[in-house]
Each structure stands twice: as C-alpha cells, then as structure tokens.
PADO-864511 format. One record per residue (C-alpha): x, z, y; residue in three letters; chain; residue number from 1. Coordinates in steps of 0.02 Angstrom, whole numbers. Example, Ala and Ser with C-alpha at 12.3 -4.5 7.8 and 13.67 -1.06 7.14 Angstrom:
<site <615, 390, -225>, ALA, A, 1>,
<site <684, 357, -53>, SER, A, 2>,
//
This chain:
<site <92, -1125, -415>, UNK, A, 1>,
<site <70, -956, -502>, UNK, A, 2>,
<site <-40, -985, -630>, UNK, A, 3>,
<site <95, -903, -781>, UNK, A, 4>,
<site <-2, -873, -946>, UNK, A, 5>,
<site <19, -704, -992>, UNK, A, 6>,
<site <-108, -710, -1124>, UNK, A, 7>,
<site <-316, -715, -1141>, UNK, A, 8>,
<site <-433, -577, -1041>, UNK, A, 9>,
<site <-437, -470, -1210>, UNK, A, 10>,
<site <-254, -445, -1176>, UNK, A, 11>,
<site <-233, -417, -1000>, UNK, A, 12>,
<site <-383, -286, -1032>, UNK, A, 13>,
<site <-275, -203, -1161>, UNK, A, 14>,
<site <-110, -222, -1062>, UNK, A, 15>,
<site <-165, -202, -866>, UNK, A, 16>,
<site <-4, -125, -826>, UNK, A, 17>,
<site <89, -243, -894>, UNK, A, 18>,
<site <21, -385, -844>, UNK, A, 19>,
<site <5, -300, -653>, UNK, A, 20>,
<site <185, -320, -667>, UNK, A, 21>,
<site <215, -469, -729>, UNK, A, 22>,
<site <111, -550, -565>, UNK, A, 23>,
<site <203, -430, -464>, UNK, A, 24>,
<site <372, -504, -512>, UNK, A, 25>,
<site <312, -666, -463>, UNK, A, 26>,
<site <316, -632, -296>, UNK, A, 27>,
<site <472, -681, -157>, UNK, A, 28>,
<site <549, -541, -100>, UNK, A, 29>,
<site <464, -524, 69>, UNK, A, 30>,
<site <281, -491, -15>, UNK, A, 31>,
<site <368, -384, -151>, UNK, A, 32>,
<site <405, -236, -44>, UNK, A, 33>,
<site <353, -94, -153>, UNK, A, 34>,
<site <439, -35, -307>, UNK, A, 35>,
<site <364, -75, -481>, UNK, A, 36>,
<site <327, 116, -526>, UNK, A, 37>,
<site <226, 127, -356>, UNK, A, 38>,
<site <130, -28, -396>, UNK, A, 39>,
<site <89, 49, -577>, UNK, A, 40>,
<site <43, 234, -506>, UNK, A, 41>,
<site <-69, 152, -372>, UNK, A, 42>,
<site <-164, 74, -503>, UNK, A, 43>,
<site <-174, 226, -615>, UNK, A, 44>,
<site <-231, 331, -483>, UNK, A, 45>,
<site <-371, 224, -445>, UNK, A, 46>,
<site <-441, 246, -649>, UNK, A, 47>,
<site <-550, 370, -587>, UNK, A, 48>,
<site <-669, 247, -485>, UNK, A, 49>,
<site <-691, 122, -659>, UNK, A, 50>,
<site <-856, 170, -668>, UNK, A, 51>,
<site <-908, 125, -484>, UNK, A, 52>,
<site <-912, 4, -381>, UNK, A, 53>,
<site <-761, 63, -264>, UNK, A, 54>,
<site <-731, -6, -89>, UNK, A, 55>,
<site <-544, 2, -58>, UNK, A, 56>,
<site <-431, 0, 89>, UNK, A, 57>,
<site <-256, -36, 130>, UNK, A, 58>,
<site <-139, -77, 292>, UNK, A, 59>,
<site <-11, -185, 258>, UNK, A, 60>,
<site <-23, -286, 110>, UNK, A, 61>,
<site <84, -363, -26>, UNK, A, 62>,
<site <115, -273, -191>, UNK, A, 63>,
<site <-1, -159, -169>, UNK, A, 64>,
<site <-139, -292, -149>, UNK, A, 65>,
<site <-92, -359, -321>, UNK, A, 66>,
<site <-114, -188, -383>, UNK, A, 67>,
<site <-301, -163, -311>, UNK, A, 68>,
<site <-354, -339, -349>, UNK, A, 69>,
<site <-313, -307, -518>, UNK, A, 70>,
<site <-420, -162, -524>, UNK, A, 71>,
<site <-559, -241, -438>, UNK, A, 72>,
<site <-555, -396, -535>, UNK, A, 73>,
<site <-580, -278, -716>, UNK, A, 74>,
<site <-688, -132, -673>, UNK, A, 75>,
<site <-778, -210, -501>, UNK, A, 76>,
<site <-754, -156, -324>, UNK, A, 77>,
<site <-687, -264, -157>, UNK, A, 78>,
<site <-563, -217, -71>, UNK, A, 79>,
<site <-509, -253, 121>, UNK, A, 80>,
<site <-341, -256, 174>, UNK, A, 81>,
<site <-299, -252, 362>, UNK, A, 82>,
<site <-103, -346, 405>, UNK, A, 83>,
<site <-44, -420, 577>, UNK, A, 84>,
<site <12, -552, 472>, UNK, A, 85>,
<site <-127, -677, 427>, UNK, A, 86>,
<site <13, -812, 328>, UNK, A, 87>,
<site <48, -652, 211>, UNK, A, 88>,
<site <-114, -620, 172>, UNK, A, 89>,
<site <-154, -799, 134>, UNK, A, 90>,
<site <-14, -837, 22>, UNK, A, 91>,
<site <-58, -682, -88>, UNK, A, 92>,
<site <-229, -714, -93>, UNK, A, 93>,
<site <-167, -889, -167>, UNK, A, 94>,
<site <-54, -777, -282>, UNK, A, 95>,
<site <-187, -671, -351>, UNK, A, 96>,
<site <-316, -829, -353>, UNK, A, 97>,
<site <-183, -915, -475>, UNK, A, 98>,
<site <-120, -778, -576>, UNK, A, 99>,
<site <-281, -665, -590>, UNK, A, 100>,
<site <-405, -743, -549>, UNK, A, 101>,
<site <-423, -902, -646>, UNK, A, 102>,
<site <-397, -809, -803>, UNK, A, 103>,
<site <-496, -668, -779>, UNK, A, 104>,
<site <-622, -747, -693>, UNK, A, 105>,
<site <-665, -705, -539>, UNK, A, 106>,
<site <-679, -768, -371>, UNK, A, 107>,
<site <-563, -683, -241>, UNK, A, 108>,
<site <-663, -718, -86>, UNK, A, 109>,
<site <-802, -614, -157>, UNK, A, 110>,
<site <-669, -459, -204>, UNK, A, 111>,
<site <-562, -471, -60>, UNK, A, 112>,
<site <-578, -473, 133>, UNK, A, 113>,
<site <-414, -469, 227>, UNK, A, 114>,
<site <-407, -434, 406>, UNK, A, 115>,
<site <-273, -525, 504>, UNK, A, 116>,
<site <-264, -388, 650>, UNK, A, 117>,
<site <-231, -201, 705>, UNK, A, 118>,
<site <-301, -95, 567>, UNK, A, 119>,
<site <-352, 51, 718>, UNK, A, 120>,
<site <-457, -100, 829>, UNK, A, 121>,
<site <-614, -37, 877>, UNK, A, 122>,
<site <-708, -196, 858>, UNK, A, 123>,
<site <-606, -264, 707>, UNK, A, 124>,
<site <-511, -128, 627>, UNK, A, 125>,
<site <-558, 3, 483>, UNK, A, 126>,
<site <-712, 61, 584>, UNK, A, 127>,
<site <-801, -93, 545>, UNK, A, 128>,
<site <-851, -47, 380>, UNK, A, 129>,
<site <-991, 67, 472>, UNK, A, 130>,
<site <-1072, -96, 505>, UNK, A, 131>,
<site <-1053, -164, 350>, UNK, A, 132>,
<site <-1114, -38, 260>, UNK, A, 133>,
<site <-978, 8, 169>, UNK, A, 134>,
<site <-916, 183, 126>, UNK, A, 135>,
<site <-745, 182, 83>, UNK, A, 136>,
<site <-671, 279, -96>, UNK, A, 137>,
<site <-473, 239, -87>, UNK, A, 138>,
<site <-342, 204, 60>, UNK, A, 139>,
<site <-171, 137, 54>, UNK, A, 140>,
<site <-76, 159, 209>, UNK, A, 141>,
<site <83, 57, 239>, UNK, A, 142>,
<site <85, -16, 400>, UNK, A, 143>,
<site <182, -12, 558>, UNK, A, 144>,
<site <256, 183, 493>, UNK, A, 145>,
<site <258, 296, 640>, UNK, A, 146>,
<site <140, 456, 630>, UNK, A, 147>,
<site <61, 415, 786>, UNK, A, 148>,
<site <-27, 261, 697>, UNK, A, 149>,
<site <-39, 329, 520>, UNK, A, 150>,
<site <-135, 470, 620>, UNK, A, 151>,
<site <-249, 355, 686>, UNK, A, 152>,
<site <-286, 255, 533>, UNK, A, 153>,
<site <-302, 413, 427>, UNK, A, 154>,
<site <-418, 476, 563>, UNK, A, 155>,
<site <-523, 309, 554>, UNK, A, 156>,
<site <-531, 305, 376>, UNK, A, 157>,
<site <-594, 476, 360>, UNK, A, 158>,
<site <-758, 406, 466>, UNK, A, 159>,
<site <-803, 302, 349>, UNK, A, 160>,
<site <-748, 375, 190>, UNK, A, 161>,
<site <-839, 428, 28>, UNK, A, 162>,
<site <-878, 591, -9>, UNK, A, 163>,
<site <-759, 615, -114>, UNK, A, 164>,
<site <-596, 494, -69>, UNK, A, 165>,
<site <-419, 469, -109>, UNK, A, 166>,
<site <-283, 429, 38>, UNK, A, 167>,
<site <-113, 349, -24>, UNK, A, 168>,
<site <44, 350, 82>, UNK, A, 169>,
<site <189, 211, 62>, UNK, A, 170>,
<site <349, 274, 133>, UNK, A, 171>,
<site <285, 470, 150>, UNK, A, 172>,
<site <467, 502, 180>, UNK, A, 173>,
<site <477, 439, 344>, UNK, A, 174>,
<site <497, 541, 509>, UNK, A, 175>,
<site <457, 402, 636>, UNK, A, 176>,
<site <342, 493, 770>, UNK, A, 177>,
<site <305, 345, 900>, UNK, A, 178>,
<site <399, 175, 863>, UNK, A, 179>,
<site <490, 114, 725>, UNK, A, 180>,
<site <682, 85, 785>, UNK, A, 181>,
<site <744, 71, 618>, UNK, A, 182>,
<site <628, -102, 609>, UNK, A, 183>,
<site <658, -145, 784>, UNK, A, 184>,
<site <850, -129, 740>, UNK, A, 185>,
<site <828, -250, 582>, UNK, A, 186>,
<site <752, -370, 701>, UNK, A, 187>,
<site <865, -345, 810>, UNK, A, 188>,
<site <1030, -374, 698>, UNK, A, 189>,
<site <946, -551, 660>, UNK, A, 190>,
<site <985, -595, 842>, UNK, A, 191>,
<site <1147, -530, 850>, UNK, A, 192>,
<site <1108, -382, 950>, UNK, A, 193>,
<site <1173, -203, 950>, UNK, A, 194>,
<site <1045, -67, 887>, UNK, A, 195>,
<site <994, 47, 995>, UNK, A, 196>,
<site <996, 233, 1002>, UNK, A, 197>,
<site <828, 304, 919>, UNK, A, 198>,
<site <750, 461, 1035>, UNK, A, 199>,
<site <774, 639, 974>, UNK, A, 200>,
<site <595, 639, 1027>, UNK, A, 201>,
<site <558, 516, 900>, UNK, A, 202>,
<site <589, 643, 754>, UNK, A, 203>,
<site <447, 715, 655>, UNK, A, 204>,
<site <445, 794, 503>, UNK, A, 205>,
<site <410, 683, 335>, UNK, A, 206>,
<site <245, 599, 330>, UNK, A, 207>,
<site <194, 665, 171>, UNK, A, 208>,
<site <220, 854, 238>, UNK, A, 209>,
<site <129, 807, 405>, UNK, A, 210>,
<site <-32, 727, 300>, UNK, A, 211>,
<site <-18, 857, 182>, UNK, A, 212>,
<site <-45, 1009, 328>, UNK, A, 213>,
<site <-163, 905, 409>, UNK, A, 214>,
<site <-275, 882, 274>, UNK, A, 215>,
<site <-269, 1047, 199>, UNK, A, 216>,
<site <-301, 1127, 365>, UNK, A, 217>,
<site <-473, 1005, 361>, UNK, A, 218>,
<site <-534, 1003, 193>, UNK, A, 219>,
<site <-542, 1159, 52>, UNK, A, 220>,
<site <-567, 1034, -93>, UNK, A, 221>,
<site <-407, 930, -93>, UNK, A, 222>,
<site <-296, 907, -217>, UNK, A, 223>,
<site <-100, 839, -231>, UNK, A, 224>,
<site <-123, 711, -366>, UNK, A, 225>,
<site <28, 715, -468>, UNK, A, 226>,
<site <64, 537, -484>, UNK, A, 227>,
<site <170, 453, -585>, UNK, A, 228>,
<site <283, 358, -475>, UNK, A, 229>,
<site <384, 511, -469>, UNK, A, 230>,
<site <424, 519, -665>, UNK, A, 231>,
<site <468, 353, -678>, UNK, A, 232>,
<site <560, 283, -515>, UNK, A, 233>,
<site <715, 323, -558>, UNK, A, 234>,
<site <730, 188, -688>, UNK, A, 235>,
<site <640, 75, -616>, UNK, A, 236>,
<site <730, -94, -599>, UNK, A, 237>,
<site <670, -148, -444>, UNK, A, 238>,
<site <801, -37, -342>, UNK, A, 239>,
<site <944, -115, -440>, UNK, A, 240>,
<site <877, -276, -404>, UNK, A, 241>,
<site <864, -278, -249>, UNK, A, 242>,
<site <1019, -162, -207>, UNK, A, 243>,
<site <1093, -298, -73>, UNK, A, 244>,
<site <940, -289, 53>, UNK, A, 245>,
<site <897, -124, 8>, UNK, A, 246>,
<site <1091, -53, 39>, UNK, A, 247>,
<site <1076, -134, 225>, UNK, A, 248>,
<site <912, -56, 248>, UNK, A, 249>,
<site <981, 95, 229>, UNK, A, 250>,
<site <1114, 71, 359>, UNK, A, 251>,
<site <981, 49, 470>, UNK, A, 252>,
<site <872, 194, 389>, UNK, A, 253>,
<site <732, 101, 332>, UNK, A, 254>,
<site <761, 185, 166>, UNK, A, 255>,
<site <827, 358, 123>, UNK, A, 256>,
<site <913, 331, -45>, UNK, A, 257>,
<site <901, 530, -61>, UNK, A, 258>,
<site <706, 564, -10>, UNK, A, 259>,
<site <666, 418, -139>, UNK, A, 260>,
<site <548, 533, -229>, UNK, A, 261>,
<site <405, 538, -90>, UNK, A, 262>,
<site <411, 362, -76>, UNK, A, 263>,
<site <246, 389, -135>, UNK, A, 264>,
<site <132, 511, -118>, UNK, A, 265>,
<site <-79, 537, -151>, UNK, A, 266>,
<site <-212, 666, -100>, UNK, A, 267>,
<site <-400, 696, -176>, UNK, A, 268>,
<site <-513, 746, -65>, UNK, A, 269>,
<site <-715, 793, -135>, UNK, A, 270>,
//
C-alpha cells in the first residue's frame, strides 16, 4: 500500500512540491526513472495552465505521471499517458490512487487515461484525441528515444495541440537517430550476450538541438523556457542514490554523466 500521510489537503496545497516528492520516493526503482529536480521543474512549468482545464500528454510514464497527476488532481485537467507497458501504468495508477488521491480527493479514472500501446498508432495513439475532442496544452516525451520516433510523436502532437502549447523532452541529450542500442545492449547483458557495435549512421546530433531547429524553423512565437531542473540537478540526491545502476548505464551510454544538464529541456509555443 501507499497510502503515507503526509499531512491534510491544506498542506499538500501549501507544500505541492514537497509532497510531489515525497510520493515520488515511494516508488521502486524501475517506475522512478527521472531525477527529483526534473519531476519538480515539470510541475512548475505546467503553473501556467492553473487556471484551465489542461489536457496533458506524455510517452512513457512513471515519475513524470506522479508529477502531472498531482497537478491535475489541485488545479483540474486529465491527462493521458501512452506506455507499451500496460503492468506500469497500472501499478502507478494504484500509486497515485493511494498516495494522492484518497487524500486529496479525487478519482483517478476520471483524471487519467493511460494507453497501453504505440504512442504514434493511427487508430490508438496521440491522434485520437481528434476524436475525443480534446486539444492538447502540454507534452512529455520519454519513450522509446530515437529521433526518428520523437519526430513522429512531436509531429502528432502538434495536430492536436492548443494554440498555444508546451513540448517537454526527457533525455534531450541523446543522439540516437533510428534504434536504441544502448537499451538493446542493457537487454542484452541480462542474457549474457556481447553488445553490439552501434552504426555510425545511428548518430544524430542532441535531441534538444534537433527539436529546438525544428521548431524554431516552424513557429515565430516560441520560447526556451528556462526551467529549473538546470539550477538545481546538481544536488539533487537522486544521482547519488542511485550511482550503482546509473554508473553501468553509463557503460552502456544510456546516460552521459557530462551532458547531464539537458536532461531536461522545454519549449513554449503561442
């Protein structure tokens, strides 16, 4: 069970951060894949839709999803997250039932729809909110991490987006073009396996500088929100924590220990 006191609504309202947190750190280590600073700046940056009913988006979901329940559950909004893995999103929707929703309230089935499939599916994926209506204000993208897909997602999003939107990149560091070899070498490992030899073809430049020139090239009014991920990560104490895993994802460059600061980045586009 997850239903920790932290303290009444009147607190949590005063203390949103901190309680965000304090859920967050609840979680095992394979939902918990974002740092703590990320969570908090994902949840700061959406402060400018309090006073509207946002519709919010992310592929991939764990931390994050604490982070825009939260939001959801105090100032209103749903949210739809799209994951290949339909156990994960079940077991934080328990999460976030336990430790947010009983005391604040609210019932996550009518917040949160989560999509157990390919967030760029025609008949099931992002482009679905067209025919539910929905117009979408915020995206979080952390999914399979190649630009090939984050292309297509981004693309999909921006069909049924808001006028004025926000997209949110996990990882912006990475320079995966077409398949993820650093992920298919962790999997690998597991069975004993040697890894094997990523394509110089495979090589793009960061995500966040490939987003960034594609959006600016689109859109006149866009804006490089400063977030605040990038003034506090460095003492955060989730990288400490979890040095062991993290040190072997290196080796297998799943993290870049020196590009740390565009772990995450955020546009504005109106």
């Amino acid at each position: 069970m997850y239903d920790f006191n932290f303290g009444p609504k009147e607190t949590i309202a005063q203390k949103p951060e901190e309680f965000l947190v304090f859920v967050k750190r609840l979680l095992p280590r394979w939902a918990n894949g974002i740092p703590d600073s990320e969570s908090v700046a994902i949840f700061r940056v959406l402060s400018e839709f309090r006073d509207k009913d946002a519709v919010l988006i992310e592929t991939g979901s764990g931390a994050s999803s604490v982070a825009l329940f939260l939001h959801c559950a105090l100032y209103g909004g749903k949210m739809y997250s799209w994951d290949t893995n339909a156990s994960k999103g079940a077991f934080l929707r328990s999460v976030v039932s336990d430790a947010i929703g009983r005391v604040l309230e609210v019932d996550v089935h009518k917040i949160w729809k989560f999509i157990g499939f390919d967030s760029t599916d025609e008949n099931i994926g992002i482009g679905t909110l067209k025919e539910l209506n929905q117009k979408a204000d915020f995206g979080f993208f952390d999914s399979w991490h190649t630009l090939e897909h984050l292309m297509k997602e981004v693309s999909v999003f921006e069909t049924v987006a808001s006028d004025t939107f926000i997209i949110a990149l996990d990882d912006a560091y990475y320079k995966k073009r077409y398949q993820n070899f650093s992920y298919i070498n962790m999997l690998r490992s597991k069975l004993g396996l040697s890894p094997v030899a990523e394509p110089a073809d495979n090589v793009c430049r960061p995500f966040h500088v490939e987003i960034d020139e594609y959006l600016r090239q689109k859109y006149q009014r866009l804006v490089k929100i400063e977030d605040s991920y990038k003034a506090n990560f460095e003492k955060d104490i989730f990288f400490e924590y979890y040095e062991s895993d993290r040190s072997f994802m290196n080796s297998l460059g799943m993290e870049e220990k020196e590009s740390l600061s565009h772990r995450f980045d955020a546009w504005r586009i109106s």
